[in-house]
Structures are given as structure tokens and as C-alpha cells.
MILO-199106 format. One record per residue (C-alpha): residue in one letter; residue number from 1; x, y, z. Coordinates in steps of 0.1 Angstrom, whole numbers, plus 5000, padded with zeros to 4 digits. Example, Ala and Ser with C-alpha at 12.3 -4.5 7.8 and 13.67 -1.06 7.14 Angstrom:
2
+------+-----+------+------+------+
: code : pos :    X :    Y :    Z :
+------+-----+------+------+------+
:    A :   1 : 5123 : 4955 : 5078 :
:    S :   2 : 5137 : 4989 : 5071 :
+------+-----+------+------+------+
//
This chain:
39
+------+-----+------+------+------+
: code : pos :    X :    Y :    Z :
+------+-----+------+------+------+
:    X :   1 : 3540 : 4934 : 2502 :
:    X :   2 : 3549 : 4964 : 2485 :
:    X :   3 : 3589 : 4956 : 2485 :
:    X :   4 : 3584 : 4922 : 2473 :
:    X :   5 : 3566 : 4936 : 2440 :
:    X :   6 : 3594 : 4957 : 2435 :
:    X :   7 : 3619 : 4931 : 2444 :
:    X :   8 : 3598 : 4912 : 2417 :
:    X :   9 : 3601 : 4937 : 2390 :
:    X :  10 : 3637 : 4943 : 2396 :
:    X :  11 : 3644 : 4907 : 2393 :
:    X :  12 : 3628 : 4907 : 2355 :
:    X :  13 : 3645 : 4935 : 2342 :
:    X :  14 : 3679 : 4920 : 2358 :
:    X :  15 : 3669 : 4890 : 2341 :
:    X :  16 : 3656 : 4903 : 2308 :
:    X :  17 : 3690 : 4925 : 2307 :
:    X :  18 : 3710 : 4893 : 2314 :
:    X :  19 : 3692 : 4869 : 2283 :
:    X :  20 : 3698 : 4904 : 2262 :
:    X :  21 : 3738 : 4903 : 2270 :
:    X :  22 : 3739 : 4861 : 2263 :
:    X :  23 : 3720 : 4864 : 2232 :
:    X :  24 : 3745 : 4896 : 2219 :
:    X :  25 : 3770 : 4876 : 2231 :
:    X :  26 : 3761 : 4846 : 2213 :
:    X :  27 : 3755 : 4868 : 2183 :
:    X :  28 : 3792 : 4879 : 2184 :
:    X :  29 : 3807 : 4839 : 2190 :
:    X :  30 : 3787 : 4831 : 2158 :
:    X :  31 : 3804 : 4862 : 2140 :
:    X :  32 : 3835 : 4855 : 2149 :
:    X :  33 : 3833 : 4817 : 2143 :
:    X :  34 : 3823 : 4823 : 2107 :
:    X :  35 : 3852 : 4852 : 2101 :
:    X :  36 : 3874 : 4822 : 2117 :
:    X :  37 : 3866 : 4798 : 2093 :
:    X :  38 : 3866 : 4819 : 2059 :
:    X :  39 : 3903 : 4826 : 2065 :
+------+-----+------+------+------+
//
């Protein structure tokens, strides 16, 4: 029982770190795309 809550927990964080690297990395497509197109 106990591992499985960890297991849980870990799971969100590994999650919740994952969405926070897509979004950054989303956030840095959109940057470049606009520096792209004002030149």
C-alpha cells in the first residue's frame, strides 16, 4: 500500500516536471518563430 502511494506521488512530480519542460519548450518554438519571421 505504502509503495503504491509513493509510486503515486512520484508519478505526478515526473509528470508535472514533464508539462513544465513542454510548456518552456513551447515558449521557446514561439520565440524563435517570431525572431524568424521579423527578419
Amino acid at each position: 500500500m505504502f509503495t503504491h502511494g509513493s509510486a503515486g506521488t512520484l508519478d505526478v512530480s515526473v509528470t508535472q516536471l514533464f508539462v513544465g519542460a513542454a510548456e518552456r519548450s513551447l515558449e521557446w518554438w514561439h520565440f524563435i518563430f517570431r525572431r524568424y519571421q521579423e527578419s
